[in-house]
C-alpha positions in Angstrom: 118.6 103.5 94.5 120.7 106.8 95.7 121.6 107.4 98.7 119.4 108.5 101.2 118.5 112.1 101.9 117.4 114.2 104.8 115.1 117.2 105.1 114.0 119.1 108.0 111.0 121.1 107.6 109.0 123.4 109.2 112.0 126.0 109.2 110.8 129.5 110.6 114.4 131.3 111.7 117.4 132.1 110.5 119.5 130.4 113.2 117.6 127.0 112.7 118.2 127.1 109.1 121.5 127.6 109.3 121.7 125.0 112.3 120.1 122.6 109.6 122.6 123.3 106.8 125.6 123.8 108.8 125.0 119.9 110.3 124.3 118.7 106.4 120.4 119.2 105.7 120.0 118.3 101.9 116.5 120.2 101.7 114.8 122.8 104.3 111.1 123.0 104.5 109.1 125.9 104.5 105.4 125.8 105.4 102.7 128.2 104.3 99.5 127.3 106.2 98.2 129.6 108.4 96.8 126.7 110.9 100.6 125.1 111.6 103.1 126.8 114.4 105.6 126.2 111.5 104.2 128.2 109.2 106.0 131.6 108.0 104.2 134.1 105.3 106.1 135.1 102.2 108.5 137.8 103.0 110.2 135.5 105.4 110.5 132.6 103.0 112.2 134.6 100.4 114.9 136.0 103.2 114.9 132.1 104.5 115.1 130.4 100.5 117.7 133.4 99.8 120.1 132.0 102.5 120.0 128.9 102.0 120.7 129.2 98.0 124.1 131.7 99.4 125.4 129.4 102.7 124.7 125.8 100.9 123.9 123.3 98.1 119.9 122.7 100.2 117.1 122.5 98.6 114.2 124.4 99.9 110.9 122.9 99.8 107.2 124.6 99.8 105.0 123.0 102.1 101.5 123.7 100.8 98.1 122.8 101.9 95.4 123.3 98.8 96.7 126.4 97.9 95.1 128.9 95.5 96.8 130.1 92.5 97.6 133.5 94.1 99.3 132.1 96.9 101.3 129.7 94.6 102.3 132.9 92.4 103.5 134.5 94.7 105.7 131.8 96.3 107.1 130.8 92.9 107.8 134.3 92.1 109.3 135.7 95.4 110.5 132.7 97.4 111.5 130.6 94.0 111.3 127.2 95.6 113.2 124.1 94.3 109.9 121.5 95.0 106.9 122.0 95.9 105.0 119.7 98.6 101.3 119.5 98.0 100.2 117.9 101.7 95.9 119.0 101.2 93.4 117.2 99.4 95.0 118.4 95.9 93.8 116.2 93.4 95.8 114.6 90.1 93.7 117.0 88.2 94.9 119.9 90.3 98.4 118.9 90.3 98.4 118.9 86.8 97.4 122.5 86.5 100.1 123.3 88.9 103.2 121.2 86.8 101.5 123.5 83.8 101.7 127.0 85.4 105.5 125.9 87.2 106.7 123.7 84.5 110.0 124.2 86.8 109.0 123.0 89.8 109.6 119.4 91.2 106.3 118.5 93.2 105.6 115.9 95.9 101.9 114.7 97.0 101.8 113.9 100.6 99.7 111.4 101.7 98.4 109.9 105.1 98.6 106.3 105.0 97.6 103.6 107.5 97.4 100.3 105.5 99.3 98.9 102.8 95.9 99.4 100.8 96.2 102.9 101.2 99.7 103.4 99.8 99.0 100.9 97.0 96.0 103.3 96.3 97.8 106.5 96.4 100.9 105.0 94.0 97.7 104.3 91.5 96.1 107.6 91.8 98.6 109.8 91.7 102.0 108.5 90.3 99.4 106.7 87.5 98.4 110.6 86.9 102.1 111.2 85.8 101.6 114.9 87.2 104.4 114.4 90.2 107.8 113.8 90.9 107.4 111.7 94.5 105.4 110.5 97.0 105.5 111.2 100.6 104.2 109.1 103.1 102.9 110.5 106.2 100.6 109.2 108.7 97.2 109.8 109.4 96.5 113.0 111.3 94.8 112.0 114.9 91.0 112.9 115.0 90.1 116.6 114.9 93.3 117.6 113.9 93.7 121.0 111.8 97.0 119.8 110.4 97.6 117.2 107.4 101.1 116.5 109.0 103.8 117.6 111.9 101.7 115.6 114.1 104.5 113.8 115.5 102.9 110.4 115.2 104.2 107.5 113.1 102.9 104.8 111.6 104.2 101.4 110.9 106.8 101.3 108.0 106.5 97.9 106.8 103.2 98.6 104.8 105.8 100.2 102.3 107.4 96.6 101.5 105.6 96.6 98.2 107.3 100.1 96.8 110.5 99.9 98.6 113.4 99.4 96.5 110.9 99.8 93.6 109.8 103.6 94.2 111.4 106.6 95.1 109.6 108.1 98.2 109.7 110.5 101.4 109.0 109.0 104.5 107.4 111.3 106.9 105.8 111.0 110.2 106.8 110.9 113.9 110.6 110.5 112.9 113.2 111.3 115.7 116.7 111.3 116.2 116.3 108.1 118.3 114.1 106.0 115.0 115.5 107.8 112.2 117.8 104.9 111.4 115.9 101.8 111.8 113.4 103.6 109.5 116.0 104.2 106.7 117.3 100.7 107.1 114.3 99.1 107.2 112.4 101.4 103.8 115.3 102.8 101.7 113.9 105.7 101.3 115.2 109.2 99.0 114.2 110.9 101.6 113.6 111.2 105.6 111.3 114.1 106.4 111.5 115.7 110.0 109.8 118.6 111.5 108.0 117.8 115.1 111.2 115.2 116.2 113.5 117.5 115.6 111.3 120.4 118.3 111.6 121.7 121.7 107.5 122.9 121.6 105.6 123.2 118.8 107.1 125.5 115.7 110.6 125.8 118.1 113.5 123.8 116.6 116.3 122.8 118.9 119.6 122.8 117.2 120.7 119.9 119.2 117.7 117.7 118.2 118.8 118.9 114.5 122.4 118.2 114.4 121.2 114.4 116.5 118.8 113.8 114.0 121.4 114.3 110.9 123.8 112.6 112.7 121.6 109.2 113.1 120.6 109.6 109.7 124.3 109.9 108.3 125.3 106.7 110.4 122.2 104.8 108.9 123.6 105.5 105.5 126.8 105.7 105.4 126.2 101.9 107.0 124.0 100.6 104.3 
């Protein structure tokens, strides 16, 4: 297994994503749904994805929920994403017409998991489609939630024992500078996924928070 990676997502400025690179972000997030304080429409992605190809070797991410074709177009033609991270109710079937119209594009399926059921079911289901690259765990959104993730609540990691070390996966959900190590020592993960933990109010990232966060995460893997 590489070496763990970090992402912080949810990226709406320009001083935040350079806060994120400049303290050693691997991939920057972008969300497109309307519903999230993170999310940012089109024209501010491509400034955003532009920057981050210039000032750094970061990978930007597209954070989509059930997105129509058009919407996808356009993203893959202006912004020009590295992955894209399918976080609705997209099904293998779906997926699979999205690898075929962006053969280039790396894709993730976020799910919400609770039990070790569910993540055995979602390895089936979707990595037994052979339509995406990773999954990424996320917990389950709180009742009468709008959004699929960025709730800021985790769940507990040891229902991953079966794919850890077997699987390469992003662990999401209610990660903070102050957890963000235990849960890289205790799942291997390729990747830690913050958005929420890493916030001073909703949509608002605190450099501080950013630079703690990669900070924890660099001593957690630098240790292992």
């Amino acid at each position: 297994m590489s070496r763990t990676r970090v992402k912080i997502c949810g990226i709406r400025t320009e001083a935040a994503l350079l806060t994120a690179i400049e303290a050693g972000a691997d991939y920057v997030g972008l969300v497109f749904f309307a519903k999230s304080p993170r999310a940012v429409d089109v024209e501010t992605a491509r400034h955003l994805a532009a920057v981050a190809r210039e000032r750094s070797r970061a990978i930007s991410v597209a954070l989509l929920v059930d997105a129509d074709d058009a919407l996808l177009d356009a993203i893959m033609t202006k912004v020009r994403p590295d992955v894209l991270q399918l976080h609705g109710a997209e099904t293998p079937e779906r997926i699979g017409k999205i690898r075929k119209a962006h053969p280039g594009a790396t894709l993730w399926k976020a799910v919400s998991v609770m039990t070790g059921a569910d993540v055995a079911g979602a390895v089936a289901r979707y990595l037994g489609a052979g339509t995406i690259d990773m999954l990424l765990f996320d917990a389950k959104p709180p009742q009468g939630s709008v959004l699929p993730g960025g709730n800021g609540l985790a769940f507990d990691w040891h229902i991953l024992e079966d794919v850890k070390g077997r699987l390469r996966f992003v662990l999401a959900g209610g990660l903070t500078p102050d957890n963000v190590a235990a849960a890289i020592r205790l799942t291997k993960p390729a990747v830690v996924d913050v958005s929420s933990g890493v916030e001073s109010a909703p949509g608002v990232k605190d450099d501080a928070l950013i630079r703690r966060f990669l900070n924890s995460a660099r001593t957690a893997i630098e240790a292992d």
